[in-house]
TIZAGU-589072 format. One line per 3 residues: number of its first residue (from 1); their letters; for each residue x, y, z of C-alpha. Coordinates in steps of 0.5 Angstrom, whole numbers, plus 500, padded with zeros to 3 digits. Layout:
BEGIN
NUM	A	X/Y/Z ~ ...
//
This chain:
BEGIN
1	XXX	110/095/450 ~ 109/091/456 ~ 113/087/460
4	XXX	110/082/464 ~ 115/079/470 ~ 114/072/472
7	XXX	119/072/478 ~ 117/066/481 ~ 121/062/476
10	XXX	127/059/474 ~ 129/063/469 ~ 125/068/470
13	XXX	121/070/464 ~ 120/077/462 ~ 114/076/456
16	XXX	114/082/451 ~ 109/084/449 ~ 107/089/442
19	XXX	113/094/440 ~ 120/093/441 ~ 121/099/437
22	XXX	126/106/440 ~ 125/108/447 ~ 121/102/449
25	XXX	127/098/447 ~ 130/101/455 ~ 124/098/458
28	XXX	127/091/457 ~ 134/095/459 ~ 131/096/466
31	XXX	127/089/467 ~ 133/086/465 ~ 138/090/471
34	XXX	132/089/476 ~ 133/082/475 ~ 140/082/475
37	XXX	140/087/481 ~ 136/081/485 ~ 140/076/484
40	XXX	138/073/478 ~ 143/071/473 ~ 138/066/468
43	XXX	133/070/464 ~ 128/068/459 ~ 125/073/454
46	XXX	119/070/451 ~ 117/073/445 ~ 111/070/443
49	XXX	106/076/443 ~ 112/081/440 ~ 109/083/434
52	XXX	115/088/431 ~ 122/090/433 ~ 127/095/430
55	XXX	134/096/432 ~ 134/099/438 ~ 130/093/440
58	XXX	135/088/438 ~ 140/092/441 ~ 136/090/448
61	XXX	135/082/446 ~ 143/082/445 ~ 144/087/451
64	XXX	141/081/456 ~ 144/077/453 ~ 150/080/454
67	XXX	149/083/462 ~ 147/076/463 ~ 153/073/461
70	XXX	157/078/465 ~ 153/076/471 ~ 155/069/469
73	XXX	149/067/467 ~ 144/066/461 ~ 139/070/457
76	XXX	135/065/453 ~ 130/067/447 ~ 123/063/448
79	XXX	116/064/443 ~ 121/066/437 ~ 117/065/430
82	XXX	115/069/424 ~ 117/076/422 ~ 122/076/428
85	XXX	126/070/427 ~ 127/072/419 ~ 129/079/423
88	XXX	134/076/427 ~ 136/071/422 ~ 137/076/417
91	XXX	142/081/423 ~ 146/074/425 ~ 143/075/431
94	XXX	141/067/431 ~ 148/066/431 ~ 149/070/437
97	XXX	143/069/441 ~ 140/063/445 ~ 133/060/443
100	XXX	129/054/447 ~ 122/051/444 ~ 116/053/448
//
């Protein structure tokens, strides 16, 4: 998994990249508190080059989600397509998450 960081934009974009899948599930964990911890409430996760996810990975989307939220901001989900939106279509997670187009 690789996590890319575009902090000089509004939200700042985390890119994902390759396998959201056990431990690498605490990297998007640590990227989002880093976030937060700068000051940042608005984060968009761009899942366009996110090839596989499993529970521990939909675990961190819906936990930006959350941190977000509390921080009294947003965690928006960006580049969502295929095996990854029947995923989150099949856990309900749609309903839960936010996705804009790009």
């Amino acid at each position: 998994m690789k996590i890319v960081t575009h902090s000089d934009e509004t939200p700042v974009r985390l890119e994902l990249h390759g396998k959201l899948i056990g431990k690498a599930a605490g990297a998007v964990h640590d990227a989002v508190e880093t976030v937060v911890a700068k000051g940042g409430q608005h984060i968009e996760l761009d899942l366009h080059a996110l090839a596989v996810v499993d529970s521990a990975g939909l675990e961190a989307l819906l936990a930006c989600h959350e941190r977000c939220a509390a921080a009294g901001g947003r965690c928006t989900l960006t580049g969502v397509s295929g095996k990854i939106e029947r995923i989150l279509r099949i856990t309900r997670l749609d309903r839960e998450l936010e996705f804009v187009p790009g």
